[in-house]
C-alpha positions as CSV (number, residue, x, y, z in Angstrom):
1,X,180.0,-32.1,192.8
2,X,182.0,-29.0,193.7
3,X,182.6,-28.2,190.4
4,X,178.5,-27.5,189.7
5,X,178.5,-25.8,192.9
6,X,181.0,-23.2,192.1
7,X,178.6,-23.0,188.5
8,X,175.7,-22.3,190.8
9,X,177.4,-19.6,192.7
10,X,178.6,-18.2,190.1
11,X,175.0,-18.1,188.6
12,X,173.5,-16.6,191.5
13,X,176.3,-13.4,192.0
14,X,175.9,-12.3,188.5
15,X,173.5,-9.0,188.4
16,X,170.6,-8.8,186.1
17,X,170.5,-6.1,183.7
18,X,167.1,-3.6,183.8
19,X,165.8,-1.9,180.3
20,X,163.9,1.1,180.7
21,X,161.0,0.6,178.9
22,X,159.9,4.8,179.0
23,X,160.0,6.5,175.8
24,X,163.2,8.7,175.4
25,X,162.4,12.5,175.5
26,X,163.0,14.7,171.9
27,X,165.9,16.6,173.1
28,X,168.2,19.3,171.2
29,X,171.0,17.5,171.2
30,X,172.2,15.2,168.9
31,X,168.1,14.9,167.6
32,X,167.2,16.8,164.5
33,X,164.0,18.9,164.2
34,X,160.9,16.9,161.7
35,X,158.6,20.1,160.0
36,X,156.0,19.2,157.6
37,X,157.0,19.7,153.6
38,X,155.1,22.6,152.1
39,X,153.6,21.1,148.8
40,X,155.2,23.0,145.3
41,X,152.6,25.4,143.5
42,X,151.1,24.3,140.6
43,X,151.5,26.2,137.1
44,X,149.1,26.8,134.7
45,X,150.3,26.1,131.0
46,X,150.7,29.6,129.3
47,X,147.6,31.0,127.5
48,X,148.3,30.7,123.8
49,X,148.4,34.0,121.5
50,X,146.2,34.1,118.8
51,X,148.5,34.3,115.6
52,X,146.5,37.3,113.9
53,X,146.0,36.6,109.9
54,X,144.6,39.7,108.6
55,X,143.5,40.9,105.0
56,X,143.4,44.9,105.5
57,X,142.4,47.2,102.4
58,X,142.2,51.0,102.4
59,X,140.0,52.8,100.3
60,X,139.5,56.2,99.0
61,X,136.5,58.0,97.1
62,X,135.1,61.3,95.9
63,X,132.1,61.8,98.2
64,X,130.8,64.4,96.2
65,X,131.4,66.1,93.1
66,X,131.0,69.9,93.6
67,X,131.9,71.0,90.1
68,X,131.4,67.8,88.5
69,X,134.2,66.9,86.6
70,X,135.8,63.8,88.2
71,X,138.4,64.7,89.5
72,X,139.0,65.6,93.4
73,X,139.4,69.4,93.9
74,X,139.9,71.8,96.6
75,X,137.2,71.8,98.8
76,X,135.9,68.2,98.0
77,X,134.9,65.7,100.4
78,X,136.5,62.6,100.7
79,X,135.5,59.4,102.2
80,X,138.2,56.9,103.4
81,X,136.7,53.1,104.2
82,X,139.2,50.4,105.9
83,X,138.2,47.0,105.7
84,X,139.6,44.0,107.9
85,X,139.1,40.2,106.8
86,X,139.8,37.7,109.8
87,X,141.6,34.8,108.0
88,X,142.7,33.1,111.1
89,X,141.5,32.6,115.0
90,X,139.1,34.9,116.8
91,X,140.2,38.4,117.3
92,X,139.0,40.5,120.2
93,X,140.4,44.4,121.2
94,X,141.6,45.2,118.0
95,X,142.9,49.2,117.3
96,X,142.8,50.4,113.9
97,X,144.9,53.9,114.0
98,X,144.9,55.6,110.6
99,X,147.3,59.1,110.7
100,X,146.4,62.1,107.6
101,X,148.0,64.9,106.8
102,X,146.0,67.6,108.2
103,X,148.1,70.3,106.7
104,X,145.6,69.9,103.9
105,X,142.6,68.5,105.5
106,X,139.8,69.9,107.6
107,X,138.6,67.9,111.0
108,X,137.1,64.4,110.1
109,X,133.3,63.8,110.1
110,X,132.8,60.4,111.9
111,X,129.9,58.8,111.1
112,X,130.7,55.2,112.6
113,X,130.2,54.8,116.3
114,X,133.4,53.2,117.2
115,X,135.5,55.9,115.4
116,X,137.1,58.8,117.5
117,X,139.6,61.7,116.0
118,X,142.0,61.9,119.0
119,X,145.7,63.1,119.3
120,X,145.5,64.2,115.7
121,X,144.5,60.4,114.3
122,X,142.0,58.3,113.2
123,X,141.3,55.6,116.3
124,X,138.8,53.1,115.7
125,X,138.2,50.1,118.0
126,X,136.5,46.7,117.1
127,X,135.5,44.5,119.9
128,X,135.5,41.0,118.6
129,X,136.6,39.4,115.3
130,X,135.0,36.2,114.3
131,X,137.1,34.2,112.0
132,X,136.2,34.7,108.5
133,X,134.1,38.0,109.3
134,X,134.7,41.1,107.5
135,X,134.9,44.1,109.0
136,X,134.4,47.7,107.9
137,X,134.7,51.2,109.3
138,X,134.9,54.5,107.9
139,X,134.8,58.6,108.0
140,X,135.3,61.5,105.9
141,X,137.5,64.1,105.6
142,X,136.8,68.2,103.6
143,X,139.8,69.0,101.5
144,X,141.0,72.7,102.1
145,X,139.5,75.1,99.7
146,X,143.6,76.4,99.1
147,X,146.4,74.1,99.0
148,X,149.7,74.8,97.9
149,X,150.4,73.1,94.2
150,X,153.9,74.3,94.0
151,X,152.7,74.9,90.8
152,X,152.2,71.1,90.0
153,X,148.9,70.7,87.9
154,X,148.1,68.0,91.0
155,X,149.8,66.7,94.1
156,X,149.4,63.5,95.5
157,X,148.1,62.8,99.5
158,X,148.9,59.8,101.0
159,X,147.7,58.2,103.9
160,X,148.2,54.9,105.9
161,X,145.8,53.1,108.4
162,X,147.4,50.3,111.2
163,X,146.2,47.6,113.0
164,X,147.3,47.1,116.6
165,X,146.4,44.0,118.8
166,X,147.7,44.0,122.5
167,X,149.7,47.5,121.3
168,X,151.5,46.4,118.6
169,X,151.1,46.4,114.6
170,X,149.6,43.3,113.1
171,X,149.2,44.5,109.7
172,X,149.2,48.1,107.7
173,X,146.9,49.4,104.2
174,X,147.7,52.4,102.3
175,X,146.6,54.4,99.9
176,X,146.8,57.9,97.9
177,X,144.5,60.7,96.1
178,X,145.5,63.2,93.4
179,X,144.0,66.6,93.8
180,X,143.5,68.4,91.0
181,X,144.7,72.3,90.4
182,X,142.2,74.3,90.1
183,X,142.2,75.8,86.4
184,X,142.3,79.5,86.7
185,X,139.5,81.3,85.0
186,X,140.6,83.8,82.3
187,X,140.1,87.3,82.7
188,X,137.6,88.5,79.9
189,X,139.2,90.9,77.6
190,X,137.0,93.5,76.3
191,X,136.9,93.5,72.5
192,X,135.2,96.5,70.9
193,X,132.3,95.5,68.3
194,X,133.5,95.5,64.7
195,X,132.2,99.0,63.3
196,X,130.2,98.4,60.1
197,X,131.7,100.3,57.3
198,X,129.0,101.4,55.1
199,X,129.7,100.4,51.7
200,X,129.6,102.9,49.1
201,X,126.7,102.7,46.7
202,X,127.7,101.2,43.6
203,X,128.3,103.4,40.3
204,X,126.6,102.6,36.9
205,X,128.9,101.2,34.5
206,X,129.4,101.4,30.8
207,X,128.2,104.7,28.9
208,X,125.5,105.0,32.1
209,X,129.0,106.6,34.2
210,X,130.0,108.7,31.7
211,X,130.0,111.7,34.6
212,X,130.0,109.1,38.0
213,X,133.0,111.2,39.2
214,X,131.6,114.6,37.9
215,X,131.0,116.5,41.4
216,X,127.6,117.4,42.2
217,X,128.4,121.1,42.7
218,X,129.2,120.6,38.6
219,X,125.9,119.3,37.8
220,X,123.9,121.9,39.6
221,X,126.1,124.7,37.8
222,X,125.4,123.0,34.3
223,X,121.4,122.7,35.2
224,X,121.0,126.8,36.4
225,X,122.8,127.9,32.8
226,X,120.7,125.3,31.0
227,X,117.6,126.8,33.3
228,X,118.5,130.1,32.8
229,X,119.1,129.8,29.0
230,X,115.7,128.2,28.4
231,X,113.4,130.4,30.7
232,X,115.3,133.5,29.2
233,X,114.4,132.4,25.7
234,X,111.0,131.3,26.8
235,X,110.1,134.9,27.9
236,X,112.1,136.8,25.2
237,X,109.8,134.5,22.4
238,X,106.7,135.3,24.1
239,X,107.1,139.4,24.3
240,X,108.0,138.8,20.5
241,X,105.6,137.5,19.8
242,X,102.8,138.9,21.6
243,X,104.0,142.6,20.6
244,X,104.2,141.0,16.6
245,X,101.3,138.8,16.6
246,X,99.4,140.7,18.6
247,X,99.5,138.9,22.0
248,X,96.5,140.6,23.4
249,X,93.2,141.7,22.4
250,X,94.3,145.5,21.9
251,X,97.5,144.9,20.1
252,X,95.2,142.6,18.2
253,X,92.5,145.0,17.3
254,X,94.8,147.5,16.5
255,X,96.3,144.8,13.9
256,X,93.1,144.0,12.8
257,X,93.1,140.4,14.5
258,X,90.1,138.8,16.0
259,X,89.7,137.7,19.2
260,X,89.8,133.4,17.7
261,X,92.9,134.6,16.0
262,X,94.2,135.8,19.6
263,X,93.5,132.9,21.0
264,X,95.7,130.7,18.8
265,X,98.4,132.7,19.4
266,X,98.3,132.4,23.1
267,X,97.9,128.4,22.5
268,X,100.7,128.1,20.5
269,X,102.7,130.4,22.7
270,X,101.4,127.5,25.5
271,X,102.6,124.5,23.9
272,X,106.0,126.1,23.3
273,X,106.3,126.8,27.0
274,X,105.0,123.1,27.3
275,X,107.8,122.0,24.8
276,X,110.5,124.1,26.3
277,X,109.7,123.0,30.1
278,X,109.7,118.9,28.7
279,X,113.0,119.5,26.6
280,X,114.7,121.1,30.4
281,X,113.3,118.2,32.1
282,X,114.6,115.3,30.0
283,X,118.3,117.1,29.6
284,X,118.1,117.2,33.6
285,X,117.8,113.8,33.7
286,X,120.3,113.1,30.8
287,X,122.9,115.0,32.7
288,X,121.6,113.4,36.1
289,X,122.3,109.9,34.4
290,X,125.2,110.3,33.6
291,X,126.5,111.9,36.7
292,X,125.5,108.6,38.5
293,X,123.1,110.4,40.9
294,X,120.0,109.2,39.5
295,X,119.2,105.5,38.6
296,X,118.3,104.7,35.2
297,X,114.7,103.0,36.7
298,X,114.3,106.5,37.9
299,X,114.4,108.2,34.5
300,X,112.9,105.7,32.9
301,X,109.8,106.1,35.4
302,X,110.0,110.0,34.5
303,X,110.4,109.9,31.1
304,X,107.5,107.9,30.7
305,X,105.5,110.2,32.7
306,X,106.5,113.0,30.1
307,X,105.7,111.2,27.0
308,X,101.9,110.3,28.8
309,X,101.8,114.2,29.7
310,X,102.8,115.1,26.1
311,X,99.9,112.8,24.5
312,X,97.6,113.9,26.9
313,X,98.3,117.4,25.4
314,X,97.7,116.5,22.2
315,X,94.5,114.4,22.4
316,X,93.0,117.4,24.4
317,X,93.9,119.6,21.6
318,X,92.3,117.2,19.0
């Protein structure tokens, strides 16, 4: 029995331990600080770049001809065309620069809308670019009327057109003229007409130019004796034979001579003057034929003229 009463004691002295039941208070020591997690940003995947496949072709022609020869001259226009073919993905804010050599150029003429001459260049702008579309712009330019030809009988002008996308060069086109030297026009050299030398007029040949080289003062010597000679004795016979024959009606009457037999006499004395005159005109024309002066249709023509004079004389006289 006194063994479970010292149990019971012992039971009843113990103390009975209390738990605080009150929620502890968040204090800085030996408690760490909780803060909400800011959420990580999220990243949107990288736009892709178009991978440009272009077809670009540069053109050049004569835009008109001024001296039409083909060929492209000084002072000339010329028309440049570039043309882009999209053979890939869409295109958008494309830049087409194109850089000539204006040392021998005057200013463009534009006549496309999205073409501008700025900073010395060619700067044409294209919005979009379908795939598969083709694309053209173009503008001309006036060749100086004087370029220097270094005495070359042409010179060659190149010229290069770029395409930029995003400010960088996705694909170049060249090309090149040949201007023609102008060919200098000769100065005219006066030539003096040719002066017609007369010919001379040809001489008879044969016995007909007997005297061709006779000069004329010669000839007219020859014809006043011959003249002279005949009109002397022409006279001399006459006053013979008047003063013998009785050439008038006194000297006749005193002879014993009629007036008929007279009359004979100054017939007769008629026809020798007649005979004497024909003989001087036929050796004119002799000596003129053979002097060359006078054509032998010409004395033919006169001599025929004598011989009808002569038988008109004598059919009168019958």
């Amino acid at each position: 029995m006194s063994s479970s009463r010292a149990l019971a004691q012992v039971a009843e002295e113990t103390p009975t331990a209390t738990v605080d039941t009150e929620t502890p208070t968040s204090t800085s020591i030996g408690i760490l600080d909780t803060e909400t997690p800011i959420p990580a940003p999220t990243l949107e995947p990288p736009t892709a770049t178009p991978n440009p496949d272009l077809t670009v072709i540069k053109l050049a022609n004569l835009e008109n001809d001024l001296n039409q020869n083909g060929s492209i001259d000084p002072g000339e226009v010329v028309r440049y065309t570039i043309r882009i073919v999209n053979n890939g993905d869409e295109l958008s804010n494309l830049v087409i620069q194109d850089i000539s050599d204006w040392d021998k150029f005057k200013y463009p003429e534009q006549d496309n809308g999205n073409c501008y001459f700025t900073n010395g260049m060619i700067e044409c702008k294209l919005d979009i670019l379908e795939p598969g579309e083709t694309e053209e712009v173009s503008y001309k330019v006036t060749l100086k009327d004087v370029l220097d030809f270094q005495g070359k009988p042409s010179i060659e002008i190149q010229n290069k057109a770029s395409v930029l996308l995003g400010g960088s060069v996705v694909a170049n086109a060249e090309t090149a003229i040949n201007v023609s030297a102008p060919i200098p026009t000769p100065t005219p050299t006066f030539t003096p007409a040719p002066t017609n030398t007369p010919e001379p007029t040809p001489r008879p040949t044969g016995a007909s130019a007997l005297g061709q080289n006779w000069p004329s003062s010669l000839i007219v010597i020859m014809l006043s004796f011959v003249g002279i000679a005949v009109f002397t004795y022409m006279g001399g016979l006459a006053k013979f034979q008047r003063i013998s024959a009785g050439g008038n009606e006194d000297a006749g009457a005193e002879k014993g001579l009629t007036k008929d037999d007279v009359d004979v006499i100054e017939k007769r004395l008629t026809l020798f003057r007649e005979g004497v005159i024909i003989i001087f005109i036929v050796s004119t024309q002799l000596l003129m034929g053979i002097a060359g002066t006078l054509q032998s249709d010409g004395v033919i023509s006169l001599l025929s003229a004598i011989v009808g004079y002569v038988f008109g004389r004598a059919s009168s006289r019958s």
